[in-house]
C-alpha positions as protocol buffer text, in pm:
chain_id: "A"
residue {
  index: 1
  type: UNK
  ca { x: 0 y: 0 z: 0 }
}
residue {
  index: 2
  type: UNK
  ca { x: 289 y: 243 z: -18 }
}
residue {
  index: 3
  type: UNK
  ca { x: 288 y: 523 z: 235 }
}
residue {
  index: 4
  type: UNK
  ca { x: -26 y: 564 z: 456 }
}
residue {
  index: 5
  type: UNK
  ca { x: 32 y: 782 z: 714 }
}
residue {
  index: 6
  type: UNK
  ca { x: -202 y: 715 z: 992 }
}
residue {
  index: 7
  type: UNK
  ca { x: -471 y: 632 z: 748 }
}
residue {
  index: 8
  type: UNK
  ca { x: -576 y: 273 z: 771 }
}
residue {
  index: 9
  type: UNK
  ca { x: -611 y: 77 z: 456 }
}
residue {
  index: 10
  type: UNK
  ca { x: -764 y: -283 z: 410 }
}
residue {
  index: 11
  type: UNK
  ca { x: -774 y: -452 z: 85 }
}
residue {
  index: 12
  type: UNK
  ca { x: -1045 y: -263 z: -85 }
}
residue {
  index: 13
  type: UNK
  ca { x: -778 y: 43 z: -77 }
}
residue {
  index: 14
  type: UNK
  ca { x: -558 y: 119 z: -421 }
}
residue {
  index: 15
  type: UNK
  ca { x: -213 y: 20 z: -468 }
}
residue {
  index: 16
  type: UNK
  ca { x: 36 y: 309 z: -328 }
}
residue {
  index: 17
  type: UNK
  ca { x: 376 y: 386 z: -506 }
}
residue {
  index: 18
  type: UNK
  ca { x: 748 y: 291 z: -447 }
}
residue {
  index: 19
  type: UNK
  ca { x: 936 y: -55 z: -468 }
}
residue {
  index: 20
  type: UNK
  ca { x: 699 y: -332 z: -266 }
}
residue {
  index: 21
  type: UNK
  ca { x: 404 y: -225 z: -383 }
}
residue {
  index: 22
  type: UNK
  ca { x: 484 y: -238 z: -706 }
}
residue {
  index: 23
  type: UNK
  ca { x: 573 y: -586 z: -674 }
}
residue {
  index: 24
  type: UNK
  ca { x: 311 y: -674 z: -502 }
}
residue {
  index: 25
  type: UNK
  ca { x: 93 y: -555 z: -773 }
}
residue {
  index: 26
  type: UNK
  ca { x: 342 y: -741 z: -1075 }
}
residue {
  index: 27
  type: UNK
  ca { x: 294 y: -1044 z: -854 }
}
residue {
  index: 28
  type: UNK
  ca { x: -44 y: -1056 z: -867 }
}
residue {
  index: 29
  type: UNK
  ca { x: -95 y: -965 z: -1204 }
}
residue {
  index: 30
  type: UNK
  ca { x: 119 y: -1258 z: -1278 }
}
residue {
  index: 31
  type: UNK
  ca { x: -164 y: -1476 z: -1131 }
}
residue {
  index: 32
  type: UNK
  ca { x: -385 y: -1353 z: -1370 }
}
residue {
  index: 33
  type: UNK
  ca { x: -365 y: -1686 z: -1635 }
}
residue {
  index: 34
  type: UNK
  ca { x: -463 y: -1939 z: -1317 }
}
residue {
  index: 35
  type: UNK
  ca { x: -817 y: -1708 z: -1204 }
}
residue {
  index: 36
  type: UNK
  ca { x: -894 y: -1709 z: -1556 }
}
residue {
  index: 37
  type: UNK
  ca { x: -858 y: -2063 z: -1629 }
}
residue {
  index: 38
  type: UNK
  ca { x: -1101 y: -2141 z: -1283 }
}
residue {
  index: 39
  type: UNK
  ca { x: -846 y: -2213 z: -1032 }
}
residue {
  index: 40
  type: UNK
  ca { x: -928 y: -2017 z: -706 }
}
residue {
  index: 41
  type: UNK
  ca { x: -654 y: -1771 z: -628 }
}
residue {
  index: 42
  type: UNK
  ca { x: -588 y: -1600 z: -258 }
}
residue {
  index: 43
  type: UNK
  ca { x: -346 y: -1322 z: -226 }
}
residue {
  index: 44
  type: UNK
  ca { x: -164 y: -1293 z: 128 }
}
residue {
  index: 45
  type: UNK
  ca { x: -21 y: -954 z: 185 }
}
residue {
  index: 46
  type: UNK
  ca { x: 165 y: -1003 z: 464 }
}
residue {
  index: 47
  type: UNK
  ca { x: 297 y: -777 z: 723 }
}
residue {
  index: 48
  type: UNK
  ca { x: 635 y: -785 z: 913 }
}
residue {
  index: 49
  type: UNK
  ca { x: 593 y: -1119 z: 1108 }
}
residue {
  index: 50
  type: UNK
  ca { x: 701 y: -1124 z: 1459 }
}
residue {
  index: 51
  type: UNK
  ca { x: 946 y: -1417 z: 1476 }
}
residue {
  index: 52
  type: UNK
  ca { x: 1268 y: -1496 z: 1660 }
}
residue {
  index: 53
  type: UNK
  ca { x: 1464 y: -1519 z: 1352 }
}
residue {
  index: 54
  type: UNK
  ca { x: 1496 y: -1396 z: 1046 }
}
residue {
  index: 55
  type: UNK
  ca { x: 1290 y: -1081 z: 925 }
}
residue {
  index: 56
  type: UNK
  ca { x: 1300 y: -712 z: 1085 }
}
residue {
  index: 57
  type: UNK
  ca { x: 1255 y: -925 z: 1410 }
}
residue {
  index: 58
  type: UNK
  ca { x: 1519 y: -1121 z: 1365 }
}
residue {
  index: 59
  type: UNK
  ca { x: 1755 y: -802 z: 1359 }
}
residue {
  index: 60
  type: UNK
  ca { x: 1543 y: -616 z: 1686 }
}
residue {
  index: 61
  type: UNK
  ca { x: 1533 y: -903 z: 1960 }
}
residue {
  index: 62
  type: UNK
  ca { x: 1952 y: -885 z: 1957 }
}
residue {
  index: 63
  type: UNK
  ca { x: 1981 y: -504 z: 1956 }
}
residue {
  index: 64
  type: UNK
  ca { x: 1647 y: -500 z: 2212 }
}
residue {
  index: 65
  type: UNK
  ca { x: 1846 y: -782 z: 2448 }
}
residue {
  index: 66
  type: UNK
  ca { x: 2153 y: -617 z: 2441 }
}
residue {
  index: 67
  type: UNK
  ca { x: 2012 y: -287 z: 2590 }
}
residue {
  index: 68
  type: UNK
  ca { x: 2047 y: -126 z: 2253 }
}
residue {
  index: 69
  type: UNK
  ca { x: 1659 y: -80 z: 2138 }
}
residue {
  index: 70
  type: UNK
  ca { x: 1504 y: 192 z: 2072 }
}
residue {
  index: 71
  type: UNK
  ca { x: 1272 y: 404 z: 1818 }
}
residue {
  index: 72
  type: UNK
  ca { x: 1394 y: 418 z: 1416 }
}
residue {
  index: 73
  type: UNK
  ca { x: 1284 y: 807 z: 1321 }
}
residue {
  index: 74
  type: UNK
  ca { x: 1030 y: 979 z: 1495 }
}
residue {
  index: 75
  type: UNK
  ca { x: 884 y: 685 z: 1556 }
}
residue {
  index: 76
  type: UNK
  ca { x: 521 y: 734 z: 1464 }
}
residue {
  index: 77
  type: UNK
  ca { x: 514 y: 565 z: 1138 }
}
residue {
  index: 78
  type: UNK
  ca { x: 269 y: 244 z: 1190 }
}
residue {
  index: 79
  type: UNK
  ca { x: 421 y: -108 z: 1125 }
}
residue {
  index: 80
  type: UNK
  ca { x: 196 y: -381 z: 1032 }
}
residue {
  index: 81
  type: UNK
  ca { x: 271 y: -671 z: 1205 }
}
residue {
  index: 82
  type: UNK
  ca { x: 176 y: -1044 z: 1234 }
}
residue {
  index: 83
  type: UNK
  ca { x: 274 y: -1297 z: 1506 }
}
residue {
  index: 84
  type: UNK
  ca { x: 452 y: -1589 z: 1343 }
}
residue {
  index: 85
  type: UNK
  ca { x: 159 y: -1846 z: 1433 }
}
residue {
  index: 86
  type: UNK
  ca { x: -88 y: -1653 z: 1324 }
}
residue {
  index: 87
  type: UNK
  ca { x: 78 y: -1625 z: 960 }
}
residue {
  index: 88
  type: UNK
  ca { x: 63 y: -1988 z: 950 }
}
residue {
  index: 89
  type: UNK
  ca { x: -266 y: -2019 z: 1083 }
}
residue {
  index: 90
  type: UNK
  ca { x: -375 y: -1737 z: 879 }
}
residue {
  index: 91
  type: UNK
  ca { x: -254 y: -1944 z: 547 }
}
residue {
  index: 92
  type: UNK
  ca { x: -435 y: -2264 z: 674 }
}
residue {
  index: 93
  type: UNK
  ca { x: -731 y: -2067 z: 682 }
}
residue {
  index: 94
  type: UNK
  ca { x: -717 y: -1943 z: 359 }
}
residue {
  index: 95
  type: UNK
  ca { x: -596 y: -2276 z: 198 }
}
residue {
  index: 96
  type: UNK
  ca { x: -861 y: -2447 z: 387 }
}
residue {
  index: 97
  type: UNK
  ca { x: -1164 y: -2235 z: 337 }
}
residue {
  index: 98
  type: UNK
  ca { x: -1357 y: -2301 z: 31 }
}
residue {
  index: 99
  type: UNK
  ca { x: -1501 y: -2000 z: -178 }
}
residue {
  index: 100
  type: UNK
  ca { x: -1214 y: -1741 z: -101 }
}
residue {
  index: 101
  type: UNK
  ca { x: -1021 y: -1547 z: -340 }
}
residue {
  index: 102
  type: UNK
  ca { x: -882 y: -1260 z: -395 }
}
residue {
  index: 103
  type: UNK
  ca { x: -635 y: -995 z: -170 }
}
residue {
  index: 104
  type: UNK
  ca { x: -604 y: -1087 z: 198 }
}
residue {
  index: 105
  type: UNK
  ca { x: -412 y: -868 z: 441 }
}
residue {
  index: 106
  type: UNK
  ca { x: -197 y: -1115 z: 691 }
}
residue {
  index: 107
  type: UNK
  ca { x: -121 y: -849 z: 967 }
}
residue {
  index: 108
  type: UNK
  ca { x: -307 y: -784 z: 1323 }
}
residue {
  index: 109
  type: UNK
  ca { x: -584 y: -594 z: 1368 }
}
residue {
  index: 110
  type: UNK
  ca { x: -382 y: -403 z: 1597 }
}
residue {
  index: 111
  type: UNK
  ca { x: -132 y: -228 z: 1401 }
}
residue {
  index: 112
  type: UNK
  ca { x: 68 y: 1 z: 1616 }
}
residue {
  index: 113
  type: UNK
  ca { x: 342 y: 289 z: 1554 }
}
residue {
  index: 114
  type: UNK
  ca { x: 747 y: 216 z: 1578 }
}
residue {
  index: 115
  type: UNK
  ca { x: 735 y: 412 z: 1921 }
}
residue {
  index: 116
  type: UNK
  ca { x: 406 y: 129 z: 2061 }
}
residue {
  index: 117
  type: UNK
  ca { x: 624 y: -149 z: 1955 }
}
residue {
  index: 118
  type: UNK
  ca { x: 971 y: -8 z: 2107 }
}
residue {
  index: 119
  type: UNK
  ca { x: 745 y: 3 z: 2398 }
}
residue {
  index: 120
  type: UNK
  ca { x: 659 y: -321 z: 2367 }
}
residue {
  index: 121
  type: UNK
  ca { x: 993 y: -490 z: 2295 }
}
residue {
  index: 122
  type: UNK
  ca { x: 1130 y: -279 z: 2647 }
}
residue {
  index: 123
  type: UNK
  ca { x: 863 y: -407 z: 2825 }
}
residue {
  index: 124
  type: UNK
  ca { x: 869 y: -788 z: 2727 }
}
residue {
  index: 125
  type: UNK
  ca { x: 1234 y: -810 z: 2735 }
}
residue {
  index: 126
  type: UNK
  ca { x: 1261 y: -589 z: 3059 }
}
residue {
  index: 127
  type: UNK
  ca { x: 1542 y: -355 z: 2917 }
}
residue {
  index: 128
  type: UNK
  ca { x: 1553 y: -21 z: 2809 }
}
residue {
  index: 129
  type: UNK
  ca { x: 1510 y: 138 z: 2503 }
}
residue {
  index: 130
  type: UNK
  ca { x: 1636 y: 478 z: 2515 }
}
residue {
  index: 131
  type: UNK
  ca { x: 1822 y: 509 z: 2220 }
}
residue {
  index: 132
  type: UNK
  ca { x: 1674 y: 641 z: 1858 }
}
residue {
  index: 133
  type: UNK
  ca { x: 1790 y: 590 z: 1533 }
}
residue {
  index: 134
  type: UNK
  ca { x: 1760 y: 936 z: 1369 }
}
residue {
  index: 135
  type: UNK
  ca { x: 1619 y: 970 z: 967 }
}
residue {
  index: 136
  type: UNK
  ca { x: 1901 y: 1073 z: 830 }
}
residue {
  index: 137
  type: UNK
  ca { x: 2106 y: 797 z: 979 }
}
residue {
  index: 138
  type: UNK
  ca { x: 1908 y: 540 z: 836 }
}
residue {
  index: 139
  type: UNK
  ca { x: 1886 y: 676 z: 493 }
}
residue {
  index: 140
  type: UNK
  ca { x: 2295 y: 679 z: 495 }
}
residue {
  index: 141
  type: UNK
  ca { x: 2278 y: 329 z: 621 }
}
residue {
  index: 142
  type: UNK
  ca { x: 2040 y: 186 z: 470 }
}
residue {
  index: 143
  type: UNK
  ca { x: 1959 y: 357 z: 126 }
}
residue {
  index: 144
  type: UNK
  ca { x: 1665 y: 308 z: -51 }
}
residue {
  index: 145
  type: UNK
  ca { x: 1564 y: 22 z: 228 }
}
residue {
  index: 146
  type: UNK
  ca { x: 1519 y: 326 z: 497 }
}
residue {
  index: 147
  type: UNK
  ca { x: 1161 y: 458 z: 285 }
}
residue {
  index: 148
  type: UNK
  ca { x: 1074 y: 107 z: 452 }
}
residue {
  index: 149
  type: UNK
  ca { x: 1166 y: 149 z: 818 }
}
residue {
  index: 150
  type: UNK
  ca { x: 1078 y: 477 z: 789 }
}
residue {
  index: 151
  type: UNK
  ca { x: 736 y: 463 z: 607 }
}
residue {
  index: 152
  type: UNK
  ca { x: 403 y: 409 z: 740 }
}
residue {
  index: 153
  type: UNK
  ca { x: 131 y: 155 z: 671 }
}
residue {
  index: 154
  type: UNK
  ca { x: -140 y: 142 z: 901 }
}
residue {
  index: 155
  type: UNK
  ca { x: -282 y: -215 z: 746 }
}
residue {
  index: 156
  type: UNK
  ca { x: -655 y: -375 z: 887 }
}
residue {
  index: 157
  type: UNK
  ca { x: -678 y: -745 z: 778 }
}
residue {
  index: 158
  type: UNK
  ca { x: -1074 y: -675 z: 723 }
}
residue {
  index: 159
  type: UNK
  ca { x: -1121 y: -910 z: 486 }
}
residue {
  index: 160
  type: UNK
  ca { x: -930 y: -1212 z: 682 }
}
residue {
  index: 161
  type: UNK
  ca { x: -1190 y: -1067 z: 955 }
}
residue {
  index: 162
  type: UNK
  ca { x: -1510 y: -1113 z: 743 }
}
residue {
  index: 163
  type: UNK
  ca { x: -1399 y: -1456 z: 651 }
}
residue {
  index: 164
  type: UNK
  ca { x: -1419 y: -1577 z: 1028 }
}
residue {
  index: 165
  type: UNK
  ca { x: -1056 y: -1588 z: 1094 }
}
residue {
  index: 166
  type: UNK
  ca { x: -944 y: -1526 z: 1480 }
}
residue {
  index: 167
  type: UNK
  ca { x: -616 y: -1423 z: 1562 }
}
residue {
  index: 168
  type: UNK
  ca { x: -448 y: -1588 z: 1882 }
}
residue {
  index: 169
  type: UNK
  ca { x: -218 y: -1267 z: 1899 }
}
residue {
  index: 170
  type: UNK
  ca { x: -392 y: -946 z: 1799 }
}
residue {
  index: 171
  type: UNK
  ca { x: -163 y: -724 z: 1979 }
}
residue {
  index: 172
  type: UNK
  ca { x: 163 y: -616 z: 1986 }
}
residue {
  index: 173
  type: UNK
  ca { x: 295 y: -722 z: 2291 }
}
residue {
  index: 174
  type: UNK
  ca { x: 160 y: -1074 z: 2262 }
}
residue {
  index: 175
  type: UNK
  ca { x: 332 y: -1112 z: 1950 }
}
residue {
  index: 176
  type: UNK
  ca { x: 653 y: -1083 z: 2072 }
}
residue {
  index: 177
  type: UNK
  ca { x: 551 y: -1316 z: 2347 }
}
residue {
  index: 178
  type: UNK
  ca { x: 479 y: -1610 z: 2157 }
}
residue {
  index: 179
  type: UNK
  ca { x: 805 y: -1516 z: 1951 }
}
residue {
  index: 180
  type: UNK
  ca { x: 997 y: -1576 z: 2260 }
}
């Protein structure tokens, strides 16, 4: 979805611009030949799952244990996140369900800003998380990859909702439980 501010967006919203949207949209496009010829087709749009390794997690829980967590920016740009079982239960679901098709957001219906989940990660790991990682840092660190960190997409998973799906983590700081 691009750059959202602290709009929310489910899957009815428009594609936004920049890099992962625009694959997202080439990659479903590409699906296009196997909904014509019949065979039911489910997008997952997922958001940054909440798992020990790997990922944006997989890079936090260190820096977080080690004392060294803290906001990236200003830190109110919203991150969409998804506990790690819920991803997988979230695929089930839509592998298992008969009659769906189409876009589904995989993130929380909780999504909270970079400051909620610095919060978060202080609280659960019971160390502080004083330290921020300013804009321009990131942008000479990371390059292009910063728009990421730094961007904001307040995601709702309203159609994954609709479709009777209950998440076992909705918020925040129960994700990085179960991660743990």
């Amino acid at each position: 979805y691009g750059e959202t501010g602290d709009r929310p967006v489910d899957e009815s919203a428009p594609p936004g611009e920049g890099f992962l949207p625009e694959v997202c949209v080439e990659w479903e496009a590409a699906a296009a030949p196997a909904r014509e010829a019949g065979v039911r087709t489910v997008f997952a749009r997922t958001g940054l799952v909440v798992a020990r390794g790997g990922g944006a997690w997989g890079r936090l829980f260190p820096l977080f244990r080690a004392g060294l967590g803290g906001r990236m920016g200003d830190g109110r740009q919203y991150w969409s996140f998804v506990a790690l079982h819920d991803e997988v239960a979230a695929l089930r679901h839509l592998l298992d369900t008969d009659g769906l098709s189409g876009p589904f957001n995989l993130t929380a219906p909780h999504p909270v800003t970079n400051r909620e989940i610095t919060a978060a990660m202080a609280r659960v790991l019971h160390r502080p998380a004083v330290f921020a990682v300013p804009a321009p840092v990131l942008r000479t660190v990371l390059g292009e990859m910063a728009g990421d960190v730094l961007g904001s997409a307040r995601v709702l998973p309203a159609r994954l909702l609709e479709s009777g799906f209950r998440f076992a983590f909705p918020r925040i700081e129960g994700a990085v439980r179960a991660a743990l």
